[in-house]
C-alpha positions as CSV (number, residue, x, y, z in Angstrom):
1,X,102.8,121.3,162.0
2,X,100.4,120.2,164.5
3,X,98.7,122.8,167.5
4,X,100.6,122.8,170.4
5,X,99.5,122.0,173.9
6,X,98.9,125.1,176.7
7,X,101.2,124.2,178.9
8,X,100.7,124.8,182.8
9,X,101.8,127.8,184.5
10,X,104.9,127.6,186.9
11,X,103.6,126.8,190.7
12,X,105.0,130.5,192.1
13,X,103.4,132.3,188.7
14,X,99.5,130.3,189.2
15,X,100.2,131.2,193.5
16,X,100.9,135.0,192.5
17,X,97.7,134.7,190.4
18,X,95.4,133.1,193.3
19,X,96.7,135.8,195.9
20,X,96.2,139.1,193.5
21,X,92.6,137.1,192.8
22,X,92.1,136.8,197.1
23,X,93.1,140.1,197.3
24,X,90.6,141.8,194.5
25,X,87.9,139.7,196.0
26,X,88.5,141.0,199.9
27,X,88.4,144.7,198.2
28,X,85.2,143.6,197.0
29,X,83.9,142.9,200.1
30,X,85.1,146.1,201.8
31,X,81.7,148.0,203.8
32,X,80.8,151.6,202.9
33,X,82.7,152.9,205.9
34,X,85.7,151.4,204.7
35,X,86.3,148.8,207.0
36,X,86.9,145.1,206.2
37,X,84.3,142.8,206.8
38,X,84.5,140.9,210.4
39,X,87.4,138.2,210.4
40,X,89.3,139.9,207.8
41,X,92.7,141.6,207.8
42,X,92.3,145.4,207.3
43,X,92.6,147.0,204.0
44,X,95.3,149.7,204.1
45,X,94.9,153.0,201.4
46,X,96.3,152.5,198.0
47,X,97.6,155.8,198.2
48,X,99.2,157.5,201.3
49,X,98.9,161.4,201.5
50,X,101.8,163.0,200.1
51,X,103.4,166.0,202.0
52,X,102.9,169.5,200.1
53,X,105.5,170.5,197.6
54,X,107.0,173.9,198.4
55,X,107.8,175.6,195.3
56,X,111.2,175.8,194.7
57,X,113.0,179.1,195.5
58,X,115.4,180.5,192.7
59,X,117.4,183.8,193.4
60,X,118.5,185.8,190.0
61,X,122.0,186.2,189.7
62,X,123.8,188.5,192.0
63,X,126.2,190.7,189.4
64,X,128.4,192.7,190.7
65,X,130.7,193.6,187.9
66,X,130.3,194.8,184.0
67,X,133.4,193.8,181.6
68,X,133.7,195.2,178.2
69,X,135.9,194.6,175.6
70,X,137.7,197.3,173.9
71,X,138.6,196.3,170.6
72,X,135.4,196.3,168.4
73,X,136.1,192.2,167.6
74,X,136.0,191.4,171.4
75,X,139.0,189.6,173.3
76,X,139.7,186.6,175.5
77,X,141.1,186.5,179.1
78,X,140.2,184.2,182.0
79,X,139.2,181.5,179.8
80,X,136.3,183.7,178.3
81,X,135.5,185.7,175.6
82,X,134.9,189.4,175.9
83,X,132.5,191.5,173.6
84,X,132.3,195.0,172.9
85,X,129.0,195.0,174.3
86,X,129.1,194.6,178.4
87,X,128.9,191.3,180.4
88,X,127.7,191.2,183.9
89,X,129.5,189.2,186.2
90,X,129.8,187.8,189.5
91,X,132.9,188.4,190.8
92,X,132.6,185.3,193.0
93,X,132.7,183.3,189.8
94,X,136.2,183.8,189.3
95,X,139.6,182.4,191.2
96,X,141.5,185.1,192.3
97,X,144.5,185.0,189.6
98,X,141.4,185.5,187.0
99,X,140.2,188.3,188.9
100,X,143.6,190.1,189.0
101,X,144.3,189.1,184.9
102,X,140.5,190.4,184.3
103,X,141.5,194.0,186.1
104,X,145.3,193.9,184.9
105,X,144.0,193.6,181.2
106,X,144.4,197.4,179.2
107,X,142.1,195.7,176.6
108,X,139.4,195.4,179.3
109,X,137.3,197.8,181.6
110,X,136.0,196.2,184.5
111,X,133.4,198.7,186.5
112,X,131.9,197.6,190.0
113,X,127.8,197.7,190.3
């Protein structure tokens, strides 16, 4: 098979090329004060200054309730699981018919913090 021709680039591809070439050479010509030379347009920063980032400000979990379990293998209410070993909660994490199940339950003791 014979070579193949390079074929020309597309007339907007070659004019993208001749204006990032105009542009690298205008950079080159920039003074040590920073200022274009006379008759050209003004070079603006690469890089604006970016506002400080303020750390972000997590609070820990407010509990304000321990539920245990009193059966040794745990038990469910409220769509969760309960182990014999306490769980903090939050009271404001559940609706109010949970709440009521969650202090309703024999199988349960719920103590305020």
């Amino acid at each position: 098979m014979p070579p193949t021709k390079a074929k020309n680039p597309p007339a907007a591809e070659q004019a993208a090329t001749e204006q990032v070439t105009t542009e690298a050479a205008a950079a080159d010509q920039v003074t040590k004060s920073g200022e274009a030379p006379a008759g050209a347009a003004p070079i603006e920063p690469a890089v604006t200054e970016a506002a400080p980032i303020e750390p972000a400000v997590t609070e820990a979990p407010q509990f304000t309730h321990r539920i245990t379990a009193v059966p040794a293998a745990g038990f469910c209410r409220a769509g969760r699981r309960w182990y014999h070993e306490a769980t903090a909660v939050n009271r404001d994490d559940f609706s109010d018919e949970q709440w009521a199940a969650l202090e309703a339950e024999p199988m349960l003791v719920v103590v305020a913090l």
